[in-house]
KEKEDREN-597898 format. One record per residue (C-alpha): residue in one letter; x, y, z. Coordinates in Angstrom, 3 decimals, always signed. Layout:
N
{zase 'a', {X, Y, Z}};
...
***
This chain:
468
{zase 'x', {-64.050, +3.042, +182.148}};
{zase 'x', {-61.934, +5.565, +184.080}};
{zase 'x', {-63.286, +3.920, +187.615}};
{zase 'x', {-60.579, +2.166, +187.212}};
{zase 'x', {-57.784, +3.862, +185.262}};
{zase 'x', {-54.906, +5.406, +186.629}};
{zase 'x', {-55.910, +5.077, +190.696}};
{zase 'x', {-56.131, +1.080, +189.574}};
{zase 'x', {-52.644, +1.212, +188.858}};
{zase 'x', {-51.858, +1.741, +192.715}};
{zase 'x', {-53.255, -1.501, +193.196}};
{zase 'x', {-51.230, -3.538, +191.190}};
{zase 'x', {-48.508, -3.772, +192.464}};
{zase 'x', {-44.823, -1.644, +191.676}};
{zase 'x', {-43.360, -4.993, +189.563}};
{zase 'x', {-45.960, -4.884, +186.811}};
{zase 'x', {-46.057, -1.199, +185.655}};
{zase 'x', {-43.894, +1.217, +184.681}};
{zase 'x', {-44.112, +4.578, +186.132}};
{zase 'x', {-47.118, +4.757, +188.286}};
{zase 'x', {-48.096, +7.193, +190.510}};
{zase 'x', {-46.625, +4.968, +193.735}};
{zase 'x', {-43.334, +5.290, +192.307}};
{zase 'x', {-42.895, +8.549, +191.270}};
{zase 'x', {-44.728, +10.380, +194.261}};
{zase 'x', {-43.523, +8.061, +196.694}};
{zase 'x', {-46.703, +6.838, +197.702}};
{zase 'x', {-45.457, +3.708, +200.314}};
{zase 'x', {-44.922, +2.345, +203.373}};
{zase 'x', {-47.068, +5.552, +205.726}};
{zase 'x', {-47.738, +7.410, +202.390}};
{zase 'x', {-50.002, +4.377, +201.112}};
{zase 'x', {-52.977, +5.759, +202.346}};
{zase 'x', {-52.613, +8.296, +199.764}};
{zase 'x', {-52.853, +5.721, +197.614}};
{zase 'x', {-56.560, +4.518, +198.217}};
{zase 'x', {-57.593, +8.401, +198.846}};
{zase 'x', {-56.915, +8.959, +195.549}};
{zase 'x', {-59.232, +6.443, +194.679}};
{zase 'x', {-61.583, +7.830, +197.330}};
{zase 'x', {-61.576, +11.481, +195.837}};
{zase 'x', {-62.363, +10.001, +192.339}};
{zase 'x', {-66.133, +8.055, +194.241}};
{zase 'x', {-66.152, +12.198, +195.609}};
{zase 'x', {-66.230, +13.689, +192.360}};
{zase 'x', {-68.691, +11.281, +191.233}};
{zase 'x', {-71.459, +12.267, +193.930}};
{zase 'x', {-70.831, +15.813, +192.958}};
{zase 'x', {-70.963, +15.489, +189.638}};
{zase 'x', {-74.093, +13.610, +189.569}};
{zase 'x', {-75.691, +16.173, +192.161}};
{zase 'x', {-74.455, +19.143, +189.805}};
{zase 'x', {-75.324, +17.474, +186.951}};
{zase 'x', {-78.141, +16.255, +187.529}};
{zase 'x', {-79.998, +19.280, +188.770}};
{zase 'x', {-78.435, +21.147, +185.466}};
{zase 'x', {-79.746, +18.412, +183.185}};
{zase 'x', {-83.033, +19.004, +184.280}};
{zase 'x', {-83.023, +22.915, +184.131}};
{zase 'x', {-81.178, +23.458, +181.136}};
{zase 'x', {-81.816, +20.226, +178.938}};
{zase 'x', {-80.778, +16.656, +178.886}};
{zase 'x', {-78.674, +17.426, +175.627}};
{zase 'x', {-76.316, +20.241, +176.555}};
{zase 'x', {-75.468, +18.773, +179.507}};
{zase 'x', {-74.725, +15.243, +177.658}};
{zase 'x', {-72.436, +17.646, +174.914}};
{zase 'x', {-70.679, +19.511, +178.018}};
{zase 'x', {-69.702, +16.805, +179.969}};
{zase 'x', {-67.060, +15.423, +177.145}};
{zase 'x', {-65.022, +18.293, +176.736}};
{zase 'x', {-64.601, +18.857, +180.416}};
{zase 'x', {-63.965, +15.361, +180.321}};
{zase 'x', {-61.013, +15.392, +177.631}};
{zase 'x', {-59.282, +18.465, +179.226}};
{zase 'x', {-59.423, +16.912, +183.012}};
{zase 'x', {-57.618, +13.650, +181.558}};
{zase 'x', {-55.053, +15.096, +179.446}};
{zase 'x', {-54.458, +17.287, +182.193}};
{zase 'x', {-53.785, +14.348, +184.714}};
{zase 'x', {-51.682, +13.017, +182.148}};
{zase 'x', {-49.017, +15.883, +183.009}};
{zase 'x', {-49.837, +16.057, +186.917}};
{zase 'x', {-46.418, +17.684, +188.280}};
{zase 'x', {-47.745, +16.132, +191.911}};
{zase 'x', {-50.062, +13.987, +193.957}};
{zase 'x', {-52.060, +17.219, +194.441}};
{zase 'x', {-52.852, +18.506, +191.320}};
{zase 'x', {-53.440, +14.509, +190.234}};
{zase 'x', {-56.041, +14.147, +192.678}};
{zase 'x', {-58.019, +17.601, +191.988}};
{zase 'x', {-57.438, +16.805, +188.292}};
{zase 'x', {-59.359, +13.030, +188.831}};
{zase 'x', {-62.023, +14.717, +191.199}};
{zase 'x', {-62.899, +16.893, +188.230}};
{zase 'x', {-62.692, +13.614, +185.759}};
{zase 'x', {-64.574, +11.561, +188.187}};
{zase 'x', {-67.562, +14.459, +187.691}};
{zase 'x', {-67.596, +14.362, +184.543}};
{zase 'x', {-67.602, +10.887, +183.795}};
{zase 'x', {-70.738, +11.100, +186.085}};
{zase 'x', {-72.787, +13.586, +184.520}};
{zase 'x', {-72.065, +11.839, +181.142}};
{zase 'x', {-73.283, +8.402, +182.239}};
{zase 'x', {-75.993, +9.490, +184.346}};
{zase 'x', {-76.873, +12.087, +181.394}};
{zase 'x', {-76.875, +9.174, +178.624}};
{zase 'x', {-79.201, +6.923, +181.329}};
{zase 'x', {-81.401, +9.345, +181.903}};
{zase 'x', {-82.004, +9.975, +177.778}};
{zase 'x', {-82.119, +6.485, +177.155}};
{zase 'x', {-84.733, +5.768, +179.742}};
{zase 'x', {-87.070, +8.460, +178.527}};
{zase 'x', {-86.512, +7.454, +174.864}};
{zase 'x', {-88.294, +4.319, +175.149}};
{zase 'x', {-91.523, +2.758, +175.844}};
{zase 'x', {-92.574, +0.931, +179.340}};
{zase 'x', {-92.111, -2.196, +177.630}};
{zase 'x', {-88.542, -1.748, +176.554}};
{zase 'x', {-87.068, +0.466, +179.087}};
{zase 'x', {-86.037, -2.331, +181.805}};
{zase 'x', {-83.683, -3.533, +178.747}};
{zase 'x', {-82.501, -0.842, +177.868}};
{zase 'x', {-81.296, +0.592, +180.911}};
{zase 'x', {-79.827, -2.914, +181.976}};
{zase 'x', {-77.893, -3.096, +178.756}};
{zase 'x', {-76.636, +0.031, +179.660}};
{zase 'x', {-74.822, -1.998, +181.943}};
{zase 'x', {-73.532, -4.579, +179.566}};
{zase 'x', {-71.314, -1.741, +177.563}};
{zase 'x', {-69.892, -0.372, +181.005}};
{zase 'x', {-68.596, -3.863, +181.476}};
{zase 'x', {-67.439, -3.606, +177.698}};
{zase 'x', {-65.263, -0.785, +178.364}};
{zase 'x', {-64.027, -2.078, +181.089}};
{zase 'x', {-62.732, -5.194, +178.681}};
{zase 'x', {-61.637, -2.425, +176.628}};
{zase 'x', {-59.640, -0.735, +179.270}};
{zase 'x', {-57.848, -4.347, +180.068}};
{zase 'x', {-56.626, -4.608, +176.889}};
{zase 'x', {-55.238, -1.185, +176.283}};
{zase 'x', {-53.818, -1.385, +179.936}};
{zase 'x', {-51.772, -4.536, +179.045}};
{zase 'x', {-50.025, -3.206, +176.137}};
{zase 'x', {-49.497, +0.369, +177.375}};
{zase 'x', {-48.441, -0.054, +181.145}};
{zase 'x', {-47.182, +4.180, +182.053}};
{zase 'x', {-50.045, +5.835, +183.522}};
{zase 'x', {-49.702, +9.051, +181.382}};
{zase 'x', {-49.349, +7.502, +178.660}};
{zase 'x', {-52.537, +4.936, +179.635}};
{zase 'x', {-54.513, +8.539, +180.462}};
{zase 'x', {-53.473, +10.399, +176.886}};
{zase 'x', {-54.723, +7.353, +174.933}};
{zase 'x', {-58.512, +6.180, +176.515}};
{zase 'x', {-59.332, +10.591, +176.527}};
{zase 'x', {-58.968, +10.313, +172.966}};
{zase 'x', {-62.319, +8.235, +172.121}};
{zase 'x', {-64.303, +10.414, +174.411}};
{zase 'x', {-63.270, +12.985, +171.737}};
{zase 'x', {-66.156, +11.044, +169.497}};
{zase 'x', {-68.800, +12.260, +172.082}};
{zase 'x', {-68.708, +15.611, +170.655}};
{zase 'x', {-70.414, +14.326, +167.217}};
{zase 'x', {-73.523, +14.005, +169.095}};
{zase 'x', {-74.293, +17.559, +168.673}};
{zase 'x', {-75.552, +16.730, +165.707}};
{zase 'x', {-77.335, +13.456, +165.889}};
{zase 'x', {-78.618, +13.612, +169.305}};
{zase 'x', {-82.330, +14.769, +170.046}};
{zase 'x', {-83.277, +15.970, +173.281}};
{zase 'x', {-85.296, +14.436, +175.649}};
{zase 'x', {-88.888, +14.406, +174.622}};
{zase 'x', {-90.237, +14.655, +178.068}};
{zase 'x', {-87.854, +17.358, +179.261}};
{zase 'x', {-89.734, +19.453, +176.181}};
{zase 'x', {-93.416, +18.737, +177.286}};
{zase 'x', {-92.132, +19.128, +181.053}};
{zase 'x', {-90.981, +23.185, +180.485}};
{zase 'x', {-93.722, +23.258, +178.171}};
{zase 'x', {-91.894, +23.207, +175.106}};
{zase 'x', {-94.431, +21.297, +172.859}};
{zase 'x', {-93.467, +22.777, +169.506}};
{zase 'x', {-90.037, +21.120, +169.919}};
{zase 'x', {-91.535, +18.237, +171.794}};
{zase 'x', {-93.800, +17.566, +168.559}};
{zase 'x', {-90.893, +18.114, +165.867}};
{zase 'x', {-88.658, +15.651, +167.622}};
{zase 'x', {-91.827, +13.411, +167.719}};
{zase 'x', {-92.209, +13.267, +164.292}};
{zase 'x', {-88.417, +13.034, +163.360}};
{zase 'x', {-88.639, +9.827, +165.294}};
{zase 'x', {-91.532, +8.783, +163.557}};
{zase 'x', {-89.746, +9.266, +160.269}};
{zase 'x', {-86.954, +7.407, +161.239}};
{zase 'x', {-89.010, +4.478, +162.437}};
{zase 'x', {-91.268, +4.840, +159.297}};
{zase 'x', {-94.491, +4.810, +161.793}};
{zase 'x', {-97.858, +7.120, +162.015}};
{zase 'x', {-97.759, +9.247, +165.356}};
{zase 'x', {-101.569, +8.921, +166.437}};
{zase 'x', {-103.293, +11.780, +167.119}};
{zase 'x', {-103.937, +11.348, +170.831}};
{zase 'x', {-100.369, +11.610, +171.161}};
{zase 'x', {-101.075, +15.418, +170.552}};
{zase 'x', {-104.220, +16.024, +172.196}};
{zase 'x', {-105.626, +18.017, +174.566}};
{zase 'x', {-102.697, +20.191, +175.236}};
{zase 'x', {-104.231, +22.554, +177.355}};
{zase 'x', {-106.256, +20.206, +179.517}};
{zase 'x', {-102.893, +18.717, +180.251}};
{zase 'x', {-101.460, +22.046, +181.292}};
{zase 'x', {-104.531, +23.091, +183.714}};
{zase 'x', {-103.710, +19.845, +185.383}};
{zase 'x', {-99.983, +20.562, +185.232}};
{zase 'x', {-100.953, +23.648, +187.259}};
{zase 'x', {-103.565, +22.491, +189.532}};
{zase 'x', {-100.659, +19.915, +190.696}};
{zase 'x', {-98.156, +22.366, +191.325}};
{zase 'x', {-100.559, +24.113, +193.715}};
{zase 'x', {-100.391, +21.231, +195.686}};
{zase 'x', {-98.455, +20.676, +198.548}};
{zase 'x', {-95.202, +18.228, +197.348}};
{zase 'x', {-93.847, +15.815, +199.450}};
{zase 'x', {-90.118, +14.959, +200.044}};
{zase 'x', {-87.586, +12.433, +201.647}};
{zase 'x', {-88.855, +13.628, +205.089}};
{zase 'x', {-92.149, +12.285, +204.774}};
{zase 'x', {-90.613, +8.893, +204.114}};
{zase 'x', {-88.022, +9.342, +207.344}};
{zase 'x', {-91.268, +10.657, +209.600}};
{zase 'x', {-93.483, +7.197, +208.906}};
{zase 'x', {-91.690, +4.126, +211.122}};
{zase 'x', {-92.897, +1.839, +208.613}};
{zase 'x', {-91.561, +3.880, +205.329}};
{zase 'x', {-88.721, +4.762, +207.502}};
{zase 'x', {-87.640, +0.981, +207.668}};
{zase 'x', {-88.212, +0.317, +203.867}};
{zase 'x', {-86.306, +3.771, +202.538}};
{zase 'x', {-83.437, +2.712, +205.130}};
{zase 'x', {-83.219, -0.827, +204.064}};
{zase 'x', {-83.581, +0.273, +200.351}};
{zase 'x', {-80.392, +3.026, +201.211}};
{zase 'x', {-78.574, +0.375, +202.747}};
{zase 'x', {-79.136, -1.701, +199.829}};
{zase 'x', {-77.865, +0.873, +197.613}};
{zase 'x', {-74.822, +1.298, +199.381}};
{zase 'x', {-73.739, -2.104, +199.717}};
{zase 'x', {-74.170, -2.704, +196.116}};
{zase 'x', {-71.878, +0.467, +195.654}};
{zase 'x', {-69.277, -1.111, +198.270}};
{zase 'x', {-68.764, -4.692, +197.178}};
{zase 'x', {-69.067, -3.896, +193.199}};
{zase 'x', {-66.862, -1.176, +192.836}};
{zase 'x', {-64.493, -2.609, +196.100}};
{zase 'x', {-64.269, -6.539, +194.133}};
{zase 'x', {-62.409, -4.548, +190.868}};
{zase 'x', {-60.186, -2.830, +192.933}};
{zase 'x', {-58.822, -5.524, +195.089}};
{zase 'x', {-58.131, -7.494, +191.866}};
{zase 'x', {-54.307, -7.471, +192.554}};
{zase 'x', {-55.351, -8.912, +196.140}};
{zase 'x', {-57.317, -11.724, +195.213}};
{zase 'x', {-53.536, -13.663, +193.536}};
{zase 'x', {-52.702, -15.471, +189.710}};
{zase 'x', {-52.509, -12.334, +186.747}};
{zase 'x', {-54.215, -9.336, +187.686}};
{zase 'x', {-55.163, -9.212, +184.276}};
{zase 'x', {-57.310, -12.269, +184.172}};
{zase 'x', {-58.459, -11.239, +187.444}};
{zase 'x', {-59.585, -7.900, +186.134}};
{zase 'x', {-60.914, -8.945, +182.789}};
{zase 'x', {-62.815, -11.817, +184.527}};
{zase 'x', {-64.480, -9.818, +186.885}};
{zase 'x', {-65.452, -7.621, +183.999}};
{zase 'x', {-66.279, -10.225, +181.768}};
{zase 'x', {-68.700, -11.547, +183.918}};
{zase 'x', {-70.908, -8.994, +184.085}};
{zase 'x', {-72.675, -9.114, +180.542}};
{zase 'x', {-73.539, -12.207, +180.845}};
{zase 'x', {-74.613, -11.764, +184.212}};
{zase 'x', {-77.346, -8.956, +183.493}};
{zase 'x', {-78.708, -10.431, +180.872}};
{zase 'x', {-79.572, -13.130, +182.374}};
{zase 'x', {-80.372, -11.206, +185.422}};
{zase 'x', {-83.292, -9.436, +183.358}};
{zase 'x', {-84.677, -12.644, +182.073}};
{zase 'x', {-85.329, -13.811, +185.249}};
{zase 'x', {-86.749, -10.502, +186.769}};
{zase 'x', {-89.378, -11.122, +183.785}};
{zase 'x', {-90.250, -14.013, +185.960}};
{zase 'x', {-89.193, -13.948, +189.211}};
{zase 'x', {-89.868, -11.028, +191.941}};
{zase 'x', {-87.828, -8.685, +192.765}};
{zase 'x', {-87.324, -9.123, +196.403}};
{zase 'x', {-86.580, -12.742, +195.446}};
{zase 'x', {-83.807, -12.085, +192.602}};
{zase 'x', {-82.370, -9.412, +195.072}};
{zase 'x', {-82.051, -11.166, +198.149}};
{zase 'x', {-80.578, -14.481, +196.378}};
{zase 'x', {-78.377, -12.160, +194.620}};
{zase 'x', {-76.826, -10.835, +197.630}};
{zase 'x', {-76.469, -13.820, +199.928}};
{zase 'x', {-74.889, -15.872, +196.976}};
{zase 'x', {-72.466, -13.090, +196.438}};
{zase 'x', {-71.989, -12.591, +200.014}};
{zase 'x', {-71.149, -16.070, +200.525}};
{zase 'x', {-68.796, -16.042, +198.208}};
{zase 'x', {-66.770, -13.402, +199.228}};
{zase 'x', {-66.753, -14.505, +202.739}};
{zase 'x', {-65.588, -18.158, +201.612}};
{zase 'x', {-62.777, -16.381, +199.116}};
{zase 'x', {-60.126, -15.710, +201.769}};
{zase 'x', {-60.233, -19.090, +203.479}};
{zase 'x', {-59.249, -20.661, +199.532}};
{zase 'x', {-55.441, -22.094, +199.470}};
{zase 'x', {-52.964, -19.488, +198.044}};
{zase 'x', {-51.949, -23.028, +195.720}};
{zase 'x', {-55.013, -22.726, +194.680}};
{zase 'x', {-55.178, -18.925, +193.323}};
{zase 'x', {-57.719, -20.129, +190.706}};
{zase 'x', {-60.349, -20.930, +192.811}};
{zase 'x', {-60.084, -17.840, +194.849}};
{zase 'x', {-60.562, -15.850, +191.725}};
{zase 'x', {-63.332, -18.029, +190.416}};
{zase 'x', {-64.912, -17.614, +193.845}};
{zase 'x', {-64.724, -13.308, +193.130}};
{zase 'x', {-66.073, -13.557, +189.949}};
{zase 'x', {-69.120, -15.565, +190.902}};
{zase 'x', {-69.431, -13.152, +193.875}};
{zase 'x', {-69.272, -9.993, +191.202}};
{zase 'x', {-71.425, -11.629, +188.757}};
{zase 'x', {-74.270, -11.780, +191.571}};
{zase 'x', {-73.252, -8.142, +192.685}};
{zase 'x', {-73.934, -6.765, +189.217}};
{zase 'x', {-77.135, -8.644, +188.644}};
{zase 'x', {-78.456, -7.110, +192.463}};
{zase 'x', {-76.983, -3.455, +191.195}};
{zase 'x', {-78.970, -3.679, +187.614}};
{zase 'x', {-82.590, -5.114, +189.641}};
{zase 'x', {-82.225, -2.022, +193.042}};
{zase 'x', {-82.594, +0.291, +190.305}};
{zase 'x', {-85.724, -1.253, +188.865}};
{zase 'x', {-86.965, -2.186, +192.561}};
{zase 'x', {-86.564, +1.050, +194.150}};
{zase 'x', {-88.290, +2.848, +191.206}};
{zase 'x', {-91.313, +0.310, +192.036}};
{zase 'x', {-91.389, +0.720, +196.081}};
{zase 'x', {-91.025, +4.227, +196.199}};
{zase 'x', {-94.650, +6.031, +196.060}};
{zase 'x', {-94.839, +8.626, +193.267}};
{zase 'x', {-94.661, +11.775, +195.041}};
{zase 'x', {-91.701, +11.148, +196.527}};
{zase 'x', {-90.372, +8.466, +194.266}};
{zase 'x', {-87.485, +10.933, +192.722}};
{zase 'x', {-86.621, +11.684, +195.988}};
{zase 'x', {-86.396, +8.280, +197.683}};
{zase 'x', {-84.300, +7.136, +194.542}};
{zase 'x', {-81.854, +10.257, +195.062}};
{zase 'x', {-81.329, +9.605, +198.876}};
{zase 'x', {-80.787, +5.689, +197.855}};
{zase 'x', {-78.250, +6.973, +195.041}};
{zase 'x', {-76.740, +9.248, +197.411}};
{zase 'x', {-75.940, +6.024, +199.973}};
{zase 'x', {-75.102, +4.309, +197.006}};
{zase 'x', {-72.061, +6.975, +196.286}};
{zase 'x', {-70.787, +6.896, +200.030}};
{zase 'x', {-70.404, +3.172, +199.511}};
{zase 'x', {-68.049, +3.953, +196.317}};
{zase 'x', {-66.071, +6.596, +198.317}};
{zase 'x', {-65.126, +4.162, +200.964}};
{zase 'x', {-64.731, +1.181, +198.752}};
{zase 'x', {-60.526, +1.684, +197.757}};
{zase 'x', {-60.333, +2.414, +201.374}};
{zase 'x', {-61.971, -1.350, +202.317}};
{zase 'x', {-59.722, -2.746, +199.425}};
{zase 'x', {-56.701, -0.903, +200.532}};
{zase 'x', {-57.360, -2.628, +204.119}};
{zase 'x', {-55.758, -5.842, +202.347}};
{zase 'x', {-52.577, -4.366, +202.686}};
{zase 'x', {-52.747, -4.789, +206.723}};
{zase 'x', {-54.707, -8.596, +206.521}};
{zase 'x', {-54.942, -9.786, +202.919}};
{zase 'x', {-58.400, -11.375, +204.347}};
{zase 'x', {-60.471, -8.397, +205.707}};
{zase 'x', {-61.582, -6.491, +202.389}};
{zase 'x', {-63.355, -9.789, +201.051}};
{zase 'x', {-64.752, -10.291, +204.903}};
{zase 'x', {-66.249, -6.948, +204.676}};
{zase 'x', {-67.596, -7.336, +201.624}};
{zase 'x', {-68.969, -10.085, +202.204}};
{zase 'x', {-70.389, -9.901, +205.679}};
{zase 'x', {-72.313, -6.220, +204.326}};
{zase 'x', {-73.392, -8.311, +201.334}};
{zase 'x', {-74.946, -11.066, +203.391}};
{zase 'x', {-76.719, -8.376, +205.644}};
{zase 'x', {-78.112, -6.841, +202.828}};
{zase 'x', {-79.595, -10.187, +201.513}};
{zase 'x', {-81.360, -10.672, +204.775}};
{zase 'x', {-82.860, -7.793, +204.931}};
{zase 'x', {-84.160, -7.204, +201.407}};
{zase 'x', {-86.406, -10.285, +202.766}};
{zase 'x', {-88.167, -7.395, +204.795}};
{zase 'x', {-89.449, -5.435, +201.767}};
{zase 'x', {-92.714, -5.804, +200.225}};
{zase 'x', {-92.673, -7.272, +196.652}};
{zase 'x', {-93.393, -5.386, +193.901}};
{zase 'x', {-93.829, -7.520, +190.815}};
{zase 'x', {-97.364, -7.911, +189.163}};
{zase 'x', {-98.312, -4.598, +191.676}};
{zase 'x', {-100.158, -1.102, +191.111}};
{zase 'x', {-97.501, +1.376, +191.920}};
{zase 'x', {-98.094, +3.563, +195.629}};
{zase 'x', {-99.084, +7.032, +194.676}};
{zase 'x', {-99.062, +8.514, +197.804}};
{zase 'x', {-97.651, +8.259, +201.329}};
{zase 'x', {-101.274, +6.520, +202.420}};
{zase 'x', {-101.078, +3.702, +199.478}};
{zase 'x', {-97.131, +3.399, +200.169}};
{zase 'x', {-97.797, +2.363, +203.923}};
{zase 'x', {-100.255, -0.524, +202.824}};
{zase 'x', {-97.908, -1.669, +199.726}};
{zase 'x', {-98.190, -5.325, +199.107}};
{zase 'x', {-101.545, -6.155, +199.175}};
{zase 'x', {-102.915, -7.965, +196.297}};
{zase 'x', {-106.069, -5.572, +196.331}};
{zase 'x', {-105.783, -3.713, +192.775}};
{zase 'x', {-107.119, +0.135, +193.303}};
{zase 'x', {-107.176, +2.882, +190.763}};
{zase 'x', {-105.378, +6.071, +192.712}};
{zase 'x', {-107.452, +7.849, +195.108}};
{zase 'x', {-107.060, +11.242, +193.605}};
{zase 'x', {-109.663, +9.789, +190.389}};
{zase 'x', {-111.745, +9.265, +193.603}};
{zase 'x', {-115.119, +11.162, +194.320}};
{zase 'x', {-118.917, +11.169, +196.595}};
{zase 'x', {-119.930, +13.315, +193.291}};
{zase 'x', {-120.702, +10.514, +190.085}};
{zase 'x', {-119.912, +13.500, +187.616}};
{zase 'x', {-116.298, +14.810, +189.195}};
{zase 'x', {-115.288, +11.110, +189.758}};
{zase 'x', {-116.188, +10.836, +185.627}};
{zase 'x', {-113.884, +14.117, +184.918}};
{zase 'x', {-111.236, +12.988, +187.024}};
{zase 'x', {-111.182, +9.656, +184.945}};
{zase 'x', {-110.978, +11.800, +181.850}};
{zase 'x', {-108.744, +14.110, +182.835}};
{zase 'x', {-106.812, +10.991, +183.938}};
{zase 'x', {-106.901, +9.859, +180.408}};
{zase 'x', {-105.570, +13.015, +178.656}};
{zase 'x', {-102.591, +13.395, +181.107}};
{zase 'x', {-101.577, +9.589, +179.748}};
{zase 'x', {-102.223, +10.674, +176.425}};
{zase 'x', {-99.428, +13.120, +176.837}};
{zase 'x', {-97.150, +10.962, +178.873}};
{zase 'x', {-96.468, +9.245, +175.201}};
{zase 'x', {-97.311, +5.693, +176.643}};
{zase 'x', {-96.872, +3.029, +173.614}};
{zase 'x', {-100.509, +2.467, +173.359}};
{zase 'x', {-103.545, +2.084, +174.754}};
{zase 'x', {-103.661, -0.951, +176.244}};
{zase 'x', {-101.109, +0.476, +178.265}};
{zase 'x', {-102.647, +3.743, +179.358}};
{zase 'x', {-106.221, +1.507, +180.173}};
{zase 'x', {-103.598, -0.822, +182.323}};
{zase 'x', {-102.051, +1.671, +184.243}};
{zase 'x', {-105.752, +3.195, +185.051}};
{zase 'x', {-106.514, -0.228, +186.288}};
***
């Protein structure tokens, strides 16, 4: 929601706001630039915060970093609210910006290891949905309060609400069993089970220590990072092309809401359409991904959007409608390709170095964000070329997802070695449950067995169809 707050302003235009930053810092004519860097710090502060906080979540707990980020959060935008100059503004966002991050990347993270395998692909699109709902939100409040400071003073004060989460928020299950905290991990267990008015079974507690010795004889074993990706040509290809992915998604979403005052008619309509959009957009989005692969829904995703963007600038001005029908298809497609890379990338990825290939991907994906207000400030030289870029990267993008393996209906890579030969319809159980000796192959499988057991899968048919 504060993506687009106060640097949005800049974008509208001097005639529909009252006191914005352009006209009281004097941000025009050369100065403009300053006007999209501001926009550029806030994508900054967003890397950053999701590096810091992301490495602090998983040290010190999901929760207190969840409960830390709100406060920091409140102080940063009341603070911006009485900027005395562009400086302090832009320091002041940068510190927002990181906060915002480490919230919503906090709250995904907690939601995605809340839930089962069979729910989680909802839940973390839906996630989605209410970003686009504050977004309305932000529209609305916008519209009837049109002074920046005033506009930062009033959307800090629900963030305020965060703080009651101290008491009703657990933490994360598997951050407990992963620092070996199984006391806690069990009482939050059974809290939920409570709540839900269900019988935890007793596997779900089993063989604690067998779990640990194979905790340990893992960590003795040489771990494997993005470099082993970059060093294989044919992983190299898919982790660029995945990265490049990333970042385009980054570029044309975020770049579409800001050049909303570009694209002619109300900006509000503009702004609430291509907000608007969205829900409906993902939703559907994950019905289809139920059905359809995921190279197929991301590729057509892409070129569709693409080609809508590219088309937009070539529309009439007399016909200012169409050209912002044309940018809401185009975002619509954008959001649904944003919501499936996530689920995609998780899948193509092998397993030891899955978190790493998703953080390089995220990391591209945050570059694209920083120079997106610089694309859409580009308008202000040839109204045309932000759409054009967008578009052209798009359609690139969409091409070249047609190069990566699908991954619907397939077992996971666990290593480097099953990653390289992805794609084939061949079902294996991993290697490592692998043996010449009968007997170790048989203690592998059940040692197999009790680390699922304590990866709280839903059930067993679930644990017997990973195995398989």
């Amino acid at each position: 929601m504060y993506s687009i707050s106060t640097s949005r302003h800049s974008y509208y235009g001097l005639s529909l706001f009252n006191g914005n930053t352009e006209t009281q810092w004097n941000l025009v004519c050369e100065q403009s630039m300053f006007v999209a860097l501001s926009g550029s710090v806030f994508m900054i502060g967003i890397l950053v915060g999701a590096l810091a906080f992301g490495a602090l979540a998983d040290k010190v707990g999901r929760k207190r970093v969840f409960l830390f980020a709100p406060p920091l959060l409140v102080l940063s935008s009341v603070g911006t609210a009485f900027s005395p100059n562009y400086v302090v503004f832009i320091l002041l966002r940068f510190v927002t910006a990181a906060a915002i991050s480490g919230l919503f990347q906090t709250g995904y993270v907690i939601v995605v290891e809340a839930v089962g395998v069979s729910r989680r692909l909802w839940c973390a699109n839906m996630l989605q949905v209410v970003f686009a709902f504050g977004e309305l939100v932000l529209a609305l409040v916008a519209y009837f309060i049109q002074n920046w400071r005033t506009l930062e003073l009033v959307i800090a004060g629900p963030t305020a609400l965060l703080l009651v989460y101290y008491w009703i928020l657990p933490e994360s299950i598997r951050w407990y069993i992963s620092k070996e905290k199984f006391d806690k991990a069990r009482t939050t267990i059974e809290k939920a089970a409570l709540w839900n008015k269900v019988e935890v079974p007793d596997s779900v507690y089993t063989s604690t220590e067998e779990n640990i010795a194979l905790c340990d004889q893992d960590s003795k074993k040489p771990t494997a990072g993005i470099v082993d990706l970059l060093r294989n040509p044919c992983l190299c290809r898919r982790t660029l092309n995945i990265a490049f992915n990333w970042f385009v998604n980054s570029l044309v979403y975020y770049g579409l809401s800001m050049n909303a005052g570009n694209l002619g008619g109300d900006v509000y309509v503009n702004f609430v359409a291509l907000a608007a959009v969205e829900i409906p957009a993902v939703v559907l989005g994950t019905l289809i991904l139920s059905c359809v692969g995921r190279r197929t829904l991301l590729s057509a995703m892409l070129l569709l959007g693409g080609l809508c963007c590219v088309v937009n600038p070539f529309i009439p001005t007399t016909l200012a409608w169409a050209g912002t029908t044309l940018a809401v298809i185009g975002k619509s497609q954008i959001a649904v390709s944003f919501a499936v890379v996530y689920v995609y990338s998780a899948e193509i990825f092998p397993t030891v170095v899955r978190n790493a290939g998703i953080g390089f991907s995220s990391m591209c994906s945050r570059i694209g964000g920083i120079l997106a207000p610089l694309v859409a400030n580009l308008g202000t030289f040839y109204k045309p070329l932000p759409m054009l870029i967008f578009g052209g990267t798009a359609l690139a993008s969409g091409l070249l997802t047609l190069f990566l393996p699908e991954t619907r209906d397939q077992d996971l890579p666990e290593t480097i070695e099953d990653a390289e030969h992805f794609g084939s319809s061949i079902k294996q159980l991993p290697q490592k449950y692998f043996s010449n000796d009968e007997s170790h192959t048989s203690k592998k499988l059940q040692e197999g067995t009790v680390f699922l057991n304590n990866s709280l899968f839903e059930n067993k048919e679930e644990q017997l169809s990973f195995l398989a």
